[in-house]
N, C-alpha and C positions, 0 to 999 in steps of 0.2 A: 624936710626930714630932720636935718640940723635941731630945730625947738622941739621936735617931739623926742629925739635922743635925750636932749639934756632934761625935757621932763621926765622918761621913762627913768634915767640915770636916777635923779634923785629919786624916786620910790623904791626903785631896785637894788640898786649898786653899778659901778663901774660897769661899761664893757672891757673886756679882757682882749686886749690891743696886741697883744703877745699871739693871739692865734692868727690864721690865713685864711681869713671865712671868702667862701664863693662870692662874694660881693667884691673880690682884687682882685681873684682873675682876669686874665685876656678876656675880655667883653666875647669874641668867638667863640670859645673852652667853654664861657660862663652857661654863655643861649643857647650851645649845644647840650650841657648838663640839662639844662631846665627843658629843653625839646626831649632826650631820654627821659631823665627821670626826674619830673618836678619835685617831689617828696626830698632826692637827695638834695638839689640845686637849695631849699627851702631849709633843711637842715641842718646845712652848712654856711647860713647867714647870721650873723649876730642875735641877739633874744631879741635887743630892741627894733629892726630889719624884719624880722617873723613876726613881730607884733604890729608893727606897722604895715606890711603888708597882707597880716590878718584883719585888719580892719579896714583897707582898702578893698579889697577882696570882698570881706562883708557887706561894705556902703555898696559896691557895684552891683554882687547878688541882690539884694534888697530892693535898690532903684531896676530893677531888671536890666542894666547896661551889658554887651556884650562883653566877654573878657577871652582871649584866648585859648586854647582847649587845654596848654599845658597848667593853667591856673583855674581851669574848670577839675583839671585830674586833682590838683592838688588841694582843692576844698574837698574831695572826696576818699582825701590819700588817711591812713589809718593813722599817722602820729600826727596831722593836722588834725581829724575829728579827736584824739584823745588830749590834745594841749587846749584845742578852743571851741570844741562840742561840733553840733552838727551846724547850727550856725555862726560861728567863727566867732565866739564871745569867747574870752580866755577861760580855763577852767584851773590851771596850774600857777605857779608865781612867776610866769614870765622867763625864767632860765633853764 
């Protein structure tokens, strides 16, 4: 995940180190977020974190592999289909 930050970095810009994104939560707080609401859990991850795991997300859908139901809601969820369409290709600039 490390090399695809620092490649997403160069195209995009910096991530902003200054926020508390759901990805440093207590690991328990975190998987309970994402068990309620995947959408928010998703939301609150860095751009390059959302893009990276819009494309895992995508290869899985794609390959038919199973993925958990809270990451079945969240390809279904309204600001995932508005940032990366209905198949999880980006549509916006990443932030």
């Amino acid at each position: 995940m490390e090399k695809f930050r620092l490649q997403w970095e160069e195209s995009n810009g910096k991530t902003d180190i200054t926020r508390y994104y759901t990805s440093q939560w207590p690991s328990d707080r975190a998987n309970a977020l994402l068990d309620i609401s995947p959408e928010a859990f998703f939301n609150g991850l860095p751009a390059f974190a959302q893009d990276y795991l819009a494309q895992s997300l995508t290869t899985k859908m794609e390959s038919g592999g199973d993925m958990a139901p809270a990451y079945l809601q969240l390809l279904t969820s309204p600001s995932f289909a508005a940032k990366y369409g209905a198949r999880g290709q980006q549509t916006g600039t990443g932030r």
